[in-house]
C-alpha positions in Angstrom: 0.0 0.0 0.0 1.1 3.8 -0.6 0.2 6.8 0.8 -0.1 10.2 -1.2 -0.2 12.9 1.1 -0.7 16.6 -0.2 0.9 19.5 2.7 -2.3 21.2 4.6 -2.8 25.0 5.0 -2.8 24.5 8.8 -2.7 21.1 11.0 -4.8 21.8 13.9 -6.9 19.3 16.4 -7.4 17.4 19.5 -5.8 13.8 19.3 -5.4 11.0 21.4 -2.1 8.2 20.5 -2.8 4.6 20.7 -2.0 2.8 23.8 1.8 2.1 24.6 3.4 0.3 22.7 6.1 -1.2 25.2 3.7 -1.2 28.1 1.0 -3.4 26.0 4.0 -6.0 24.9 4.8 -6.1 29.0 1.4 -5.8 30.6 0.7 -9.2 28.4 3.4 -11.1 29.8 3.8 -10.6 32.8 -0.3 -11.3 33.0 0.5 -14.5 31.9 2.9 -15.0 34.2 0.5 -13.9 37.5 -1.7 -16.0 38.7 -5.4 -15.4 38.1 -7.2 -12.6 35.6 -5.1 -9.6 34.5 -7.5 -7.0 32.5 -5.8 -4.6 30.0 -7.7 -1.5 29.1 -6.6 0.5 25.8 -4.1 -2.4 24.3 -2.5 -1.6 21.1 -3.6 -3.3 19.0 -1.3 -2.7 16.4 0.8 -6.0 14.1 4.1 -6.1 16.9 1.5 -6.3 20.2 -1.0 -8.5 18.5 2.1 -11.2 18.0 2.7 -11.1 21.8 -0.9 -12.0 22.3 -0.3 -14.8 19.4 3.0 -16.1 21.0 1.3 -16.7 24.8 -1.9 -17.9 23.2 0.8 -20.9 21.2 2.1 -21.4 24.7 -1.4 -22.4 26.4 -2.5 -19.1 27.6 -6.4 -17.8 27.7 -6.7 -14.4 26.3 -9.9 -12.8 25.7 -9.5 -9.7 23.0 -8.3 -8.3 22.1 -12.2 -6.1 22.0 -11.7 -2.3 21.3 -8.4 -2.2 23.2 -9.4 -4.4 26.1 -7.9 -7.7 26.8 -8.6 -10.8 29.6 -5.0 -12.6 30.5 -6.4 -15.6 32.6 -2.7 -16.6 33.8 -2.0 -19.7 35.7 1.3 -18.7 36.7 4.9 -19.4 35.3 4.0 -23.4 35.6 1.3 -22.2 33.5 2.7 -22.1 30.2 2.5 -24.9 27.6 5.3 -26.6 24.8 4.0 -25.0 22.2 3.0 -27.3 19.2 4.2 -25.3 16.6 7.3 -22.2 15.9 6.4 -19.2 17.5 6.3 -16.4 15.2 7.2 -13.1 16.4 6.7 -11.2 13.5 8.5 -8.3 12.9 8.4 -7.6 17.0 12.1 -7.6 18.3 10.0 -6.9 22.1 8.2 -10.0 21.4 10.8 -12.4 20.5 13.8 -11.0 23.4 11.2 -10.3 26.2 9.8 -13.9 25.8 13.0 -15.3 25.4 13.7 -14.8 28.7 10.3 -16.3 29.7 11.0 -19.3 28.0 14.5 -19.6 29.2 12.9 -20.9 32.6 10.3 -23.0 31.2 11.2 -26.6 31.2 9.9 -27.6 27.5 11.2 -26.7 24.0 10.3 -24.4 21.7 11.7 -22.4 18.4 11.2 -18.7 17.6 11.2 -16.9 14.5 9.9 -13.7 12.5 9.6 -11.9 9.7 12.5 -11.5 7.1 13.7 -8.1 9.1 13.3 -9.6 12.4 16.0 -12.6 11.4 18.5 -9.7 10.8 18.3 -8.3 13.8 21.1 -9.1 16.4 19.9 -11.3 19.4 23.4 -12.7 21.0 22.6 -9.3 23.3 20.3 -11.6 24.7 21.1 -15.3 24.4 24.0 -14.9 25.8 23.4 -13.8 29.2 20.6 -15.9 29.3 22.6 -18.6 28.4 25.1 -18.3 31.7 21.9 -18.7 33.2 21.5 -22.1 32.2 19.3 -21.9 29.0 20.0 -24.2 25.9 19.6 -21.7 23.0 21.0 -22.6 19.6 20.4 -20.3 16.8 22.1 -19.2 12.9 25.8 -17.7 14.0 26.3 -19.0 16.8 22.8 -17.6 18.6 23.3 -14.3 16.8 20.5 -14.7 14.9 16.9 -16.2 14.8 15.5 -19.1 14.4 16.1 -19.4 17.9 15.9 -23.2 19.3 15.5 -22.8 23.9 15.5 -25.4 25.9 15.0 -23.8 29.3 14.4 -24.6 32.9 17.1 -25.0 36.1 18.2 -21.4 36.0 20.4 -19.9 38.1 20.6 -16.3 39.4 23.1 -13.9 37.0 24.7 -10.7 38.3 25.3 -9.1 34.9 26.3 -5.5 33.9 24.4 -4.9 30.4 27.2 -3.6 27.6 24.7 -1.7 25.8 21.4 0.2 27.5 18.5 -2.1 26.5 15.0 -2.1 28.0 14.7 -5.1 26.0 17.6 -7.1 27.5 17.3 -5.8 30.7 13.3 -7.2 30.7 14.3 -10.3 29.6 16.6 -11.1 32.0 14.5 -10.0 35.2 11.9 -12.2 33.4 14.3 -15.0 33.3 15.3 -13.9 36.9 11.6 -14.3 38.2 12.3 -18.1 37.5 15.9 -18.7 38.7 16.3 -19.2 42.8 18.2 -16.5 44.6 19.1 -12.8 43.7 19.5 -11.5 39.8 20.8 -8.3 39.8 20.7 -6.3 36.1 23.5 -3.0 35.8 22.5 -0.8 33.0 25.2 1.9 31.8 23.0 4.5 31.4 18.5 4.7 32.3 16.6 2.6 29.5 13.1 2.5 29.7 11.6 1.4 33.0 8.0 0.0 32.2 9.1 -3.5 33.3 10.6 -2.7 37.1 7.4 -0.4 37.2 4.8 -3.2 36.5 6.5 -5.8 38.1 6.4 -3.7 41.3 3.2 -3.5 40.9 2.6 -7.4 40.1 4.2 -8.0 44.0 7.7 -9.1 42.6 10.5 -8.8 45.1 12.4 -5.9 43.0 14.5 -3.4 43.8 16.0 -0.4 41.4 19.0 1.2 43.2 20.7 3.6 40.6 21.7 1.5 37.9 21.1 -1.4 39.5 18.0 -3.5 39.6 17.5 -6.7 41.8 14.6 -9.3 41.5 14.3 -12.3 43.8 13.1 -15.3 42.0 10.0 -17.6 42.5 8.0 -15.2 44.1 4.2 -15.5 42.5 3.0 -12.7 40.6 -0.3 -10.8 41.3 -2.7 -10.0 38.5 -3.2 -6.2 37.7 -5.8 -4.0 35.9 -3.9 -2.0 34.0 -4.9 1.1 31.7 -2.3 2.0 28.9 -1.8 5.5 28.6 -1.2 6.6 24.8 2.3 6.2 23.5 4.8 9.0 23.8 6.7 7.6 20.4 3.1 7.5 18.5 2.9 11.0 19.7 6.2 12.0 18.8 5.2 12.3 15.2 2.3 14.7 15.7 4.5 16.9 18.6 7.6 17.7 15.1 4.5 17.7 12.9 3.1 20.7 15.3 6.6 22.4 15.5 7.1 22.7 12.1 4.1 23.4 10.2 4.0 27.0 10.2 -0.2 26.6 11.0 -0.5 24.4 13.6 -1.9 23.9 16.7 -2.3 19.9 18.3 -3.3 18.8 21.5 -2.3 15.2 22.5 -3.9 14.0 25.3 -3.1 10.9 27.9 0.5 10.8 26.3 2.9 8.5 28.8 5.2 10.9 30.5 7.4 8.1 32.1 10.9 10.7 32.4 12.6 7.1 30.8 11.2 7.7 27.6 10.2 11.6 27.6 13.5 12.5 25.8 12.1 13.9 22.5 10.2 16.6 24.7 13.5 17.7 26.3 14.7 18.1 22.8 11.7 19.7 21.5 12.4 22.1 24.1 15.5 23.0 23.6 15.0 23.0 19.8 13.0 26.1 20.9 9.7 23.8 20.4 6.5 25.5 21.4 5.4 22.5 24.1 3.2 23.1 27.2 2.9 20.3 28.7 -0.2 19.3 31.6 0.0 16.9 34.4 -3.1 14.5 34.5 -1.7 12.1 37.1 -1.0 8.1 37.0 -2.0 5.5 34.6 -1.1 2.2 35.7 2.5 3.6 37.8 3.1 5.8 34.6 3.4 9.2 35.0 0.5 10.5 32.2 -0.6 14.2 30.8 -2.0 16.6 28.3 0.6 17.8 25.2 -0.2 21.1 23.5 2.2 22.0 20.6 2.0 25.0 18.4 4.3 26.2 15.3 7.6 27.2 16.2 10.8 28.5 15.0 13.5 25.5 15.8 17.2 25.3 16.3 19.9 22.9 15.8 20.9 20.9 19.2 23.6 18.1 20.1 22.0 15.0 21.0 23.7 12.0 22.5 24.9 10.2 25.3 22.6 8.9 28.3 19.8 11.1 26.1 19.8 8.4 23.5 18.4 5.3 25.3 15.2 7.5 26.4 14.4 9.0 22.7 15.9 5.6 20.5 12.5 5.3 18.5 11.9 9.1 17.9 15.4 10.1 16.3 13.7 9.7 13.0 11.4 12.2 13.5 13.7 14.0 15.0 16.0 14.1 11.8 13.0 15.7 9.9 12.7 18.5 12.8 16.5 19.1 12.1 15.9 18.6 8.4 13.4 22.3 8.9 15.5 24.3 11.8 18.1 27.3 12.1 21.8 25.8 12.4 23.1 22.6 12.6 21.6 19.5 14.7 24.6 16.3 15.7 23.0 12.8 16.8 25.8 10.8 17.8 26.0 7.7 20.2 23.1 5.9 18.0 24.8 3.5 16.6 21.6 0.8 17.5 19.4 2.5 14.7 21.7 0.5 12.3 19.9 -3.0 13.7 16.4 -2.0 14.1 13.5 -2.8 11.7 15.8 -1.1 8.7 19.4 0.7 9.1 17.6 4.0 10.4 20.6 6.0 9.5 21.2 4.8 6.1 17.6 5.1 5.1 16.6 8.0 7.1 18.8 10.0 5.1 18.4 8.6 1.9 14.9 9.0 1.6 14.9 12.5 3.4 17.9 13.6 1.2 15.1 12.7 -1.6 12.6 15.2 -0.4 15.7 18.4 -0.1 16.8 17.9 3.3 20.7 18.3 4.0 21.5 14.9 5.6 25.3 13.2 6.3 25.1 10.1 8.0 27.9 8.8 10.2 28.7 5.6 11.8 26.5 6.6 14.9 24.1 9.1 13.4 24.2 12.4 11.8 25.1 15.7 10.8 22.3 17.2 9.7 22.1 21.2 8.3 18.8 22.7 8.7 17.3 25.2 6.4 14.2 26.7 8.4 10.8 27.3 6.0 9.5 25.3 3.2 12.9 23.5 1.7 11.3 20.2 1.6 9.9 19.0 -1.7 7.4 16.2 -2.7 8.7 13.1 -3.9 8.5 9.4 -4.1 10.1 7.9 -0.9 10.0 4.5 0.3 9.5 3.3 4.3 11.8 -0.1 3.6 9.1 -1.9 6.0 9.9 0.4 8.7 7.1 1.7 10.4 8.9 4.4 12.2 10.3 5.6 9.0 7.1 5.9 7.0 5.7 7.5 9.5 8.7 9.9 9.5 8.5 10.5 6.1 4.6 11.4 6.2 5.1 14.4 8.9 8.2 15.5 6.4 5.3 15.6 3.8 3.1 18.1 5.8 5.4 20.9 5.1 6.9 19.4 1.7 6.2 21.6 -1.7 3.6 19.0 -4.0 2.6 15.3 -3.2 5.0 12.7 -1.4 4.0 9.4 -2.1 5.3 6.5 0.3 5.8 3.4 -0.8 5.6 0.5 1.8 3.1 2.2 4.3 1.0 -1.1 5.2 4.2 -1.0 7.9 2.5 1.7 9.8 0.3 -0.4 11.4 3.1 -2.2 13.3 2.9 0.8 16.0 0.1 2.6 14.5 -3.0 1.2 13.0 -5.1 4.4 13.3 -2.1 7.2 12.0 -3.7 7.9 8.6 -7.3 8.4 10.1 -5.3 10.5 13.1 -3.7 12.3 10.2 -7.6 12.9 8.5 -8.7 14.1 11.3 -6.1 16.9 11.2 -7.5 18.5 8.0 -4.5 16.4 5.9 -5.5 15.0 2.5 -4.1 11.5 2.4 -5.0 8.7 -0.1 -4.4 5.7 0.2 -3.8 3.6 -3.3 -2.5 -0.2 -3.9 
């Protein structure tokens, strides 16, 4: 499917982002891991969420939904779970495949995980090899680099490990894992990645700890079932927050966006891109932090991003480039190197296909240099997402301020993290068609 999407006069509305993505994935698992009914209100129900649903339902697990974003976990506990008859199929949902990696790595039965053609690519010795000192058999192509992965699980021991790289996915599936093993598993991050599973887990009645940098989880302690409410997804939001910024006639509000500070990087930058953000508290969802985001035009600036910044803005940097692409000066992402592995080389194709539509991009080994050129330098033009949701996405906000029709090849991808982002879009006064 392609989208042809024709720059509006003004962008102006009240929206409200799909649930979580990362909190959905997690809120799923570890349901299935408690013991009794878990309900999940306002589940995405987006292509990388509905395979975590898929997966537990292989693996003997009663789900109801999901209906209109609600779902019914009826868990039975980690003893619970079932050898699945078939390969479980992830998809193209890295979250899926790492964080129940470490689930099955203390299951005592056998199973084999796989995905889509993007999701094979994608480097998982991050994980199987930690979870391997544990005690799980995992075989996979190079070595357990890559999936198909093969885990025979069960008899884990605890693992005091210091993560080389900040990962929210690692780190989850190791404290899963830990859940299982006997004793203390303590995790060492090098900088803050996303928090959603310490949060939940707290609130599941896990013996866990976060000191720091540090988290500790005691293992076989039962879980708790939760009602949970997602709160809309800070990345989903993302894309209307740049749109907002720089369309010189705009004026969004987002509402019940996740403000977790783990993954609020993007409106740190906003803000100090000179980003016209206001931003209102509406309390907790669920342990999450959640609030009102009202965005009008502004006049950006080139900014430095990097460091301990990265891990809590990963999946917005494409957006981000297109913000860059349209302000005063000069904007450096560095330290990003883990864009190269995601669902397409993010830094090879984010700049390609912006460089197609005017904007000033040089990539380097861990991001960019990107000059801006504030007003309408952005032209229409026929750009392609490579099956990367985040990037056709990106590539559809860079067309609300291009001159003439962008036409994006490869858009079915958007409903990975974003089934409703075109109707979102509509309702924003944008002319978008959709054609096969």
């Amino acid at each position: 499917m392609q989208l042809i999407i024709q720059s509006p006069p003004s962008l102006a509305g009240d929206l409200r982002p799909p649930g979580d993505k990362s909190i959905s994935h997690r809120a799923a698992i570890i349901g299935a891991l408690a013991a009794g009914e878990t309900v999940i209100e306002g589940f995405l129900e987006g292509a990388d969420c509905l395979s975590t649903l898929r997966c537990l339902r292989a693996l003997g697990v009663a789900i109801d939904g999901p209906h209109g974003g609600r779902v019914v976990i009826r868990g039975q506990g980690p003893g619970g779970l079932k050898e699945p008859e078939t390969v479980l199929n992830a998809g193209n949902s890295g979250t899926t495949l790492r964080l129940l990696a470490g689930v099955l790595a203390g299951q005592t039965f056998y199973s084999v995980f796989t995905g889509d053609a993007s999701l094979r690519r994608r480097p998982m010795g991050r994980v199987v090899q930690p979870l391997r000192a544990m005690g799980a058999r995992i075989w996979g192509r190079r070595g357990g680099e890559l999936a198909p992965l093969s885990i025979w699980g069960g008899n884990l021991q605890p693992l005091t490990y210091t993560l080389p790289v900040a990962s929210a996915q690692v780190k989850s599936a190791l404290l899963l894992a830990g859940l299982m093993a006997p004793g203390e598993t303590v995790i060492t991050e090098p900088c803050r990645s996303r928090d959603h599973s310490e949060r939940m887990l707290q609130a599941a009645g896990a013996d866990i700890q976060v000191e720091g940098l540090k988290i500790r989880v005691k293992g076989q302690k039962a879980l708790q079932p939760l009602h949970i409410r997602v709160p809309g997804d800070i990345s989903a939001a993302a894309f209307f927050l740049v749109a907002g910024c720089i369309h010189q006639q705009a004026s969004l509000k987002l509402e019940n966006v996740n403000l977790n500070p783990t993954r609020s990087g993007i409106l740190d930058v906003l803000a100090a891109m000179g980003g016209q953000i206001k931003i209102t508290p509406r309390g907790e969802s669920g342990g999450e932090p959640i609030g009102d985001i009202q965005v009008t035009s502004s006049s950006l600036r080139g900014v430095e991003i990097g460091g301990d910044l990265i891990p809590r803005l990963i999946d917005e940097i494409p957006v981000l480039a297109v913000a860059a692409a349209l302000a005063e000066g000069e904007t450096v992402i560095r330290d990003a190197a883990e864009l190269r592995v995601k669902e397409s080389d993010r830094i090879t194709m984010v700049a390609r296909e912006l460089g197609r539509m005017g904007a000033s991009i040089q990539t380097r080994p861990d991001g960019f240099l990107i000059q801006g050129r504030p007003g309408n330098c952005l032209r229409g033009a026929m750009v392609d997402s490579h099956d990367d949701h985040r990037l056709g996405m990106a590539l559809a906000v860079a067309a609300l301020v291009a001159a003439g029709p962008t036409q994006i090849r490869g858009a079915d991808c958007i409903a990975i993290s974003y089934p409703g982002f075109t109707a979102d879009l509509a309702r924003l006064g944008v002319e978008v068609r959709e054609v096969d």
